[in-house]
C-alpha positions as CSV (number, residue, x, y, z in Angstrom):
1,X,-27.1,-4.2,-26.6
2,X,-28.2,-7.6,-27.7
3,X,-25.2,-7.7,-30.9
4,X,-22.5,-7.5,-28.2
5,X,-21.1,-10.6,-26.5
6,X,-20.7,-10.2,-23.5
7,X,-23.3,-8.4,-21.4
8,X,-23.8,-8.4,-17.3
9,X,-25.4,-11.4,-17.2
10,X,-22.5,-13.2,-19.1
11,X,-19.9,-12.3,-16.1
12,X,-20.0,-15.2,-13.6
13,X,-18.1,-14.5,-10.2
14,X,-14.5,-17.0,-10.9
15,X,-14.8,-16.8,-14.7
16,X,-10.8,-16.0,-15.9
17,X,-10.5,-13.8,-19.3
18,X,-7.7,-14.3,-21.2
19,X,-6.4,-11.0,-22.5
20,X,-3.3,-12.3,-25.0
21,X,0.2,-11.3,-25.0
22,X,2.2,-8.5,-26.1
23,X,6.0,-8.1,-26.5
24,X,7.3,-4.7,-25.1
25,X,10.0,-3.0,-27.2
26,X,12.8,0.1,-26.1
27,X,11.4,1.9,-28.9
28,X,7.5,1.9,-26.9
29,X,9.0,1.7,-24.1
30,X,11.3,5.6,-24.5
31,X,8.1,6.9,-26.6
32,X,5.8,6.7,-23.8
33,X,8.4,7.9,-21.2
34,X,8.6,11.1,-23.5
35,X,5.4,11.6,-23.7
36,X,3.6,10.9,-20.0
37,X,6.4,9.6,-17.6
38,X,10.1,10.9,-18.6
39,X,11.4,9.8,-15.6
40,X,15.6,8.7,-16.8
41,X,15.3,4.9,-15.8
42,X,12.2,4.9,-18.5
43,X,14.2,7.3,-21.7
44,X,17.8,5.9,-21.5
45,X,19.9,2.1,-20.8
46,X,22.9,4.4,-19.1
47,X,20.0,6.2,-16.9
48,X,18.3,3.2,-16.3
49,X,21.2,0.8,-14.7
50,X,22.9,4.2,-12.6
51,X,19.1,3.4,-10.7
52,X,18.1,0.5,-8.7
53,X,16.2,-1.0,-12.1
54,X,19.2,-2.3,-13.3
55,X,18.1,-1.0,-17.2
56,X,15.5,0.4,-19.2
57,X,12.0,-0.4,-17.6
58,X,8.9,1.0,-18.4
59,X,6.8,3.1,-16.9
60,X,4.2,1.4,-14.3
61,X,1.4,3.7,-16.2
62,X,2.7,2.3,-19.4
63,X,2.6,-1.5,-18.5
64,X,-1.1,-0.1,-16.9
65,X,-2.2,1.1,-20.4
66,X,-0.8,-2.1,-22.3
67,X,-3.1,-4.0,-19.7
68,X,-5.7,-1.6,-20.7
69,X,-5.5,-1.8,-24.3
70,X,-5.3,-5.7,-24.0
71,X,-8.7,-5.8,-21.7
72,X,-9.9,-3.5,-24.5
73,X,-8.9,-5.8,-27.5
74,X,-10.0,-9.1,-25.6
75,X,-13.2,-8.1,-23.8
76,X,-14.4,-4.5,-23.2
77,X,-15.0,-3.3,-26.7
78,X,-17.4,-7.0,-27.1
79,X,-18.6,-6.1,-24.5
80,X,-21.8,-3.7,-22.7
81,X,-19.2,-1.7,-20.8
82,X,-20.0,1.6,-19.2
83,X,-16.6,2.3,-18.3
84,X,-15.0,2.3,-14.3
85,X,-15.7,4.1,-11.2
86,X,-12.0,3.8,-10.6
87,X,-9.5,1.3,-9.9
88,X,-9.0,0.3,-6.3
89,X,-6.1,-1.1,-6.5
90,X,-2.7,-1.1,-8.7
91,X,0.4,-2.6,-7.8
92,X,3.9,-2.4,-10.1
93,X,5.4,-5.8,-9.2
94,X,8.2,-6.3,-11.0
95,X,10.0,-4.0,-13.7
96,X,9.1,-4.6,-17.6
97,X,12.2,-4.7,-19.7
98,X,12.9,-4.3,-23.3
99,X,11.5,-7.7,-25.3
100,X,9.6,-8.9,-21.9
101,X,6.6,-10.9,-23.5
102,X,3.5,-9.8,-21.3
103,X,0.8,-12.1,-21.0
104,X,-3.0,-10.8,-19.2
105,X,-5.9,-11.9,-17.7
106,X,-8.7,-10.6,-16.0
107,X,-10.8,-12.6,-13.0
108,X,-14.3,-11.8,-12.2
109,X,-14.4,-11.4,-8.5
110,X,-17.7,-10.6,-7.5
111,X,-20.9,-8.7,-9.0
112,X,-24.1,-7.3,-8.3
113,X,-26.9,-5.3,-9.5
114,X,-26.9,-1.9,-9.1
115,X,-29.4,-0.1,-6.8
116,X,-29.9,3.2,-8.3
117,X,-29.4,2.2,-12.2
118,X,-31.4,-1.2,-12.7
119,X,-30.1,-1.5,-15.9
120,X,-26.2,-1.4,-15.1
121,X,-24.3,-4.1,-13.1
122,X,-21.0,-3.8,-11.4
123,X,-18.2,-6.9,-11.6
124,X,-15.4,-6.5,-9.3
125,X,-12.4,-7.4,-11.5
126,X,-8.8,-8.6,-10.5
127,X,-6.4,-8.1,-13.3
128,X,-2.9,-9.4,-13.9
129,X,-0.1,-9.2,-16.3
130,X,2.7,-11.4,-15.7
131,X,6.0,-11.3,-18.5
132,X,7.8,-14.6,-19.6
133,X,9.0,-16.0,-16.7
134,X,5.6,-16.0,-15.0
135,X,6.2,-13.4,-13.0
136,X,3.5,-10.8,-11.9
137,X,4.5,-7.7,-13.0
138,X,1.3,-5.6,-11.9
139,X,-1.8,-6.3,-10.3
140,X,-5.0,-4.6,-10.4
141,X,-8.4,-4.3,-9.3
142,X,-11.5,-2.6,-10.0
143,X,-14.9,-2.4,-10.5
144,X,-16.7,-2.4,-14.3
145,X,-19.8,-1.2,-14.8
146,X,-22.3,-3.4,-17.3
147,X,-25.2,-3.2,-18.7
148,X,-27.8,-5.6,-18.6
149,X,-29.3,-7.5,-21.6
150,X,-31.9,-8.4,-20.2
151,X,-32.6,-5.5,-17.5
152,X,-36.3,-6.5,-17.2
153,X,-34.9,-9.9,-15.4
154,X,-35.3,-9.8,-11.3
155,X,-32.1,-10.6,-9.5
């Protein structure tokens, strides 16, 4: 586990990840509606302003895996990840549109140790993507599990 960069003992409770940017096109937007969420307001403009969206918006669990793929891309796959227990918390703030710009970070909120694997520790994480205007369009939280590089290490 030593080659990756960053490891449990890296996190620090406060420490902001910057996950990039991304800009969100119809074309991704109507492909992943067909495929997981084909809800109108997500396949078609027309559909999409008859509804209280106003447009074409994308799907909450699209906008959640662009946040995942850019937490992958910036952090997880350098990382000693051991995956999630869950998410907590997920909240769809404001609708994602056709050409928003999305820009993500992650926030370390707490951590500790776990008691019943001494080798893995769990950081409490607070994500957020917000588009262009700095706006928060979702909000998340959960808990990642790490392993240690050093598990030998007390406390």
């Amino acid at each position: 586990m030593t080659e990756k960069k960053w490891a449990y003992e890296d996190l620090e409770i406060g420490m902001v990840l910057d996950l990039g940017s991304k800009t969100i096109t119809a074309e991704e937007i109507v492909a992943f509606a067909r495929e997981f969420d084909p809800q109108p307001m997500h396949l078609d403009e027309a559909a999409g302003k008859a509804g209280i969206l106003g447009g074409l918006t994308a799907s909450g669990w699209h906008t959640c895996s662009t946040y995942m793929r850019m937490v992958c891309d910036a952090f997880i796959l350098q990382s000693t990840s051991e995956g999630s227990p869950g998410i907590d918390y997920v909240r769809w703030k404001k609708p994602v549109r056709p050409g928003d710009v999305l820009t993500g970070r992650v926030t370390i909120t707490t951590k500790r140790r776990s008691k019943s694997r001494p080798d893995i520790g769990l950081a409490n994480c607070r994500g957020e993507i917000e588009n262009q205007k700095g706006e928060i369009v979702l909000e998340l939280e959960n808990t990642g599990m790490f392993r240690l590089r050093h598990p030998e290490a007390t406390a």
